[in-house]
N, C-alpha and C positions, 0 to 999 in steps of 0.2 A: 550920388555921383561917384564913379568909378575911377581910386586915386591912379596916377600914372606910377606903372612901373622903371625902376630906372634901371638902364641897361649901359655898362661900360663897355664899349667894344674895343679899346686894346689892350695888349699883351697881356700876358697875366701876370709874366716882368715886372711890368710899367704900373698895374694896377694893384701888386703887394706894394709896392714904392710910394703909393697915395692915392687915395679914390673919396667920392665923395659917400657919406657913412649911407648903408641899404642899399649899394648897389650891387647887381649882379655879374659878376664878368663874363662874356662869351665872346672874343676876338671876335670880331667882322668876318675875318677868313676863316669861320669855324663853326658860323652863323646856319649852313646849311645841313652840317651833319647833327647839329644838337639845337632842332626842331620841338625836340621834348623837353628839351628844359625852358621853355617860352611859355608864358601864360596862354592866357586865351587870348583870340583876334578881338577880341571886348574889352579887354585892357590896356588902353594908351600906353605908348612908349615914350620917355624922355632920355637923349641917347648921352652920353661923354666918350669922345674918345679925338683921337687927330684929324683933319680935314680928310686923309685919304680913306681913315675907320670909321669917318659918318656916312660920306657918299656911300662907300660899299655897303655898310648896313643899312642903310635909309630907304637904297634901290632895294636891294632884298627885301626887307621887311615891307615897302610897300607892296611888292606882287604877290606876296603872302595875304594880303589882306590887313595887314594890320596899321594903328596912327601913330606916326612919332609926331609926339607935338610938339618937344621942342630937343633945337642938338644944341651941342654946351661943347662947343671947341677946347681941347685940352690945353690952357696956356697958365705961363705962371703966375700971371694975374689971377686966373678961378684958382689957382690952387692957394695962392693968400685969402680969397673972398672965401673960400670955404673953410681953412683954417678959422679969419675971422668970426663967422659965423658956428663953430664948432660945430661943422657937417663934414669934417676933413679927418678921416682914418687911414689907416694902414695895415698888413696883414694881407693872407691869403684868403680868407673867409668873406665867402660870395654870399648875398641873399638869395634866398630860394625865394623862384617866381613861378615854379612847373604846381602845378596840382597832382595828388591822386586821384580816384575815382572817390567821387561823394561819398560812396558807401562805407568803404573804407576810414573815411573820416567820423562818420560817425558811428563805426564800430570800435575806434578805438577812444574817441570821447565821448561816450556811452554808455556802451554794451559792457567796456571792458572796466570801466567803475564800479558801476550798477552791480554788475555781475561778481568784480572782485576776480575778472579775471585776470593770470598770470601769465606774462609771455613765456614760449617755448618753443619747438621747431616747429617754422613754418613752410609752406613751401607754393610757389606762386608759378601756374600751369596755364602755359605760353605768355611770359611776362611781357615780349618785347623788350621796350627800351629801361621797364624796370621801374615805372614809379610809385608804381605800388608796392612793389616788394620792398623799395630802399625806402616809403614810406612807414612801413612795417617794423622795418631792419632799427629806424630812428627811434623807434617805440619800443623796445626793448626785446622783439622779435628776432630771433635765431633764421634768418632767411634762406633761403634757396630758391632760383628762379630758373624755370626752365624754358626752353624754345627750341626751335630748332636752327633759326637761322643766325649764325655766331657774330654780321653784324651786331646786330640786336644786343647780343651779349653782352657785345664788347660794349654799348651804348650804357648797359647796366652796372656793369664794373662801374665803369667808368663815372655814372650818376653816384655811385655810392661814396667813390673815392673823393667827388667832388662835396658830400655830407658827411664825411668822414666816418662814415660808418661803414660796418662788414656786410658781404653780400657775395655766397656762395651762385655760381652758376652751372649749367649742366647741357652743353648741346644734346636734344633727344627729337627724333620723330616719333610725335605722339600719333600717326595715322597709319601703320606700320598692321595692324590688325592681331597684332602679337602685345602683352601687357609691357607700355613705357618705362616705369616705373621697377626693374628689376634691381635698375640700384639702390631702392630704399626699401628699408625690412617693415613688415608688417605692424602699422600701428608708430609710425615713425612720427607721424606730424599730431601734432598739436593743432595745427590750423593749418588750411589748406585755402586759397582764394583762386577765382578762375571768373577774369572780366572778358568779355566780349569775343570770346570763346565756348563753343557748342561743338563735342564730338560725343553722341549715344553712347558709342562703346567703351568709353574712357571709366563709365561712370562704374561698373561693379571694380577695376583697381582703384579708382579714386577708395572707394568705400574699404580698400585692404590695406590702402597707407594709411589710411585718418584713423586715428586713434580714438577707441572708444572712449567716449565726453570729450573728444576736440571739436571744433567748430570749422563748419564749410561757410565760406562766403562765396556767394554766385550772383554773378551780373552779366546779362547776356542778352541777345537780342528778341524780343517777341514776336508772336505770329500778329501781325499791324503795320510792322515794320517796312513792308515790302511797299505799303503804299506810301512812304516817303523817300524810300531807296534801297540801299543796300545792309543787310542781304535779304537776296530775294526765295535763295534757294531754301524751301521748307526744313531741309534738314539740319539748318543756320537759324533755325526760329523754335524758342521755345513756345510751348503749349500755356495756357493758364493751368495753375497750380500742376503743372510735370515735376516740378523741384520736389513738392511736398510728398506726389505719390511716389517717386523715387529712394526717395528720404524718408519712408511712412517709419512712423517706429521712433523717429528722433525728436527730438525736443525742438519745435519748432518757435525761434524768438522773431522771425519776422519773415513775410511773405506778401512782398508789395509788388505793387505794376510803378516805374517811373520811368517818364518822358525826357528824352532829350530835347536839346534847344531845336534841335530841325523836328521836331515832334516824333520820332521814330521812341515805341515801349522800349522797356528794357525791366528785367529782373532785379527785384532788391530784395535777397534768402540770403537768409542766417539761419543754422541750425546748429545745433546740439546734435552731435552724431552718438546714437545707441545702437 
């Protein structure tokens, strides 16, 4: 059984002042630009916040797809019942409800045990809203994420500052057919991740920043994929074992096919770059 998530939808005023303990703040009015920091639509929601921040979050969060099962009107009575019950905290510090990619979670409680690996710079190619990178960044990873579209960026900042962690950004078009990557010196990254992103030509500069014995993590879409959806376009579809023959020469610690829940393949490579 899947517990519910608790989501506070006001101010963030109102919710350093007293909230009930594990809950996440995202203002109702703030609900639609930080889509990224929401679990999955599998994850029940249980809301807190005033009559006008449950309507507004309730109506959103349903045509999103997702269950609030139960709203908790903010009055002074809950804020005694939860005192009483010592569920009743204070502070700025939100619960994180966003995930990274799986991969990445068990790369870093894993691979990076196992292996005795040390964090260093890393650097995350087309982050979007960042939650891998700022997942990264949390683990003791030196980050850098890049995109091109400064939304997105800002989205990233802005995840980190909400984790209070550091998190470098870098607007860049990687499609540009000229090497992205001029602002960083040869051999600059320690780790390098790229989810759900496929561009061919990327990959001999990918191989000029990553740093001989740093580690590539790649997840991305496979050739299967088309028949569940998107993308359809071949050149958006990795190959079986493309990562490995690209990568021949490196230390390869993993080389899987994994399915998403709409059953579309997807890459799960890690290597050792030699």
């Amino acid at each position: 059984m899947v517990q519910d998530a608790v989501l506070d939808c006001r101010s963030l005023v109102e919710f350093s002042q007293g909230h009930c303990r594990g809950a996440c703040c995202i203002p109702a009015v703030e609900l639609a630009g930080r889509m990224h920091e929401l679990p999955k639509t599998s994850v029940p929601l249980q809301l807190y916040g005033t009559s006008a921040d449950l309507l507004t979050a309730s109506e959103f969060l349903a045509a999103k797809g997702y269950q609030v099962t139960r709203q908790n009107l903010w009055t002074p009575v809950l804020e005694t019942a939860l005192k009483a019950s010592q569920q009743w905290e204070s502070g700025v510090q939100s619960q994180r409800l966003w995930e990274p990619a799986p991969l990445l979670v068990r790369f870093v409680q894993e691979f990076m045990p196992q292996l005795k690996l040390q964090p260093g710079q890393g650097l995350d190619i087309g982050c979007g809203a960042g939650r891998d990178a700022v997942y990264l960044a949390m683990h003791g990873w030196q980050m850098t994420g890049i995109d091109y579209l400064p939304g997105a960026l800002q989205r990233a900042r802005q995840l980190a500052t909400g984790q209070q962690t550091a998190l470098n950004t870098l607007e860049v078009d990687l499609e540009t057919g000229k090497d992205p990557f001029t602002a960083f010196a040869t051999g600059q990254f320690e780790l390098i991740c790229v989810a759900r992103y496929l561009h061919r030509p990327l990959f001999p500069w990918i191989k000029r920043i990553l740093k001989p014995g740093g580690v590539l993590i790649y997840q991305t879409f496979m050739q299967g994929a088309e028949q569940f959806g998107s993308p359809r376009n071949p050149n958006f579809l990795l190959k079986p074992k493309e990562l490995a023959q690209i990568f021949a020469g490196s230390e390869i610690w993993l080389d899987e096919v994994e399915y998403l829940d709409d059953g579309r393949p997807v890459s799960a490579f890690i290597c050792r770059y030699e």
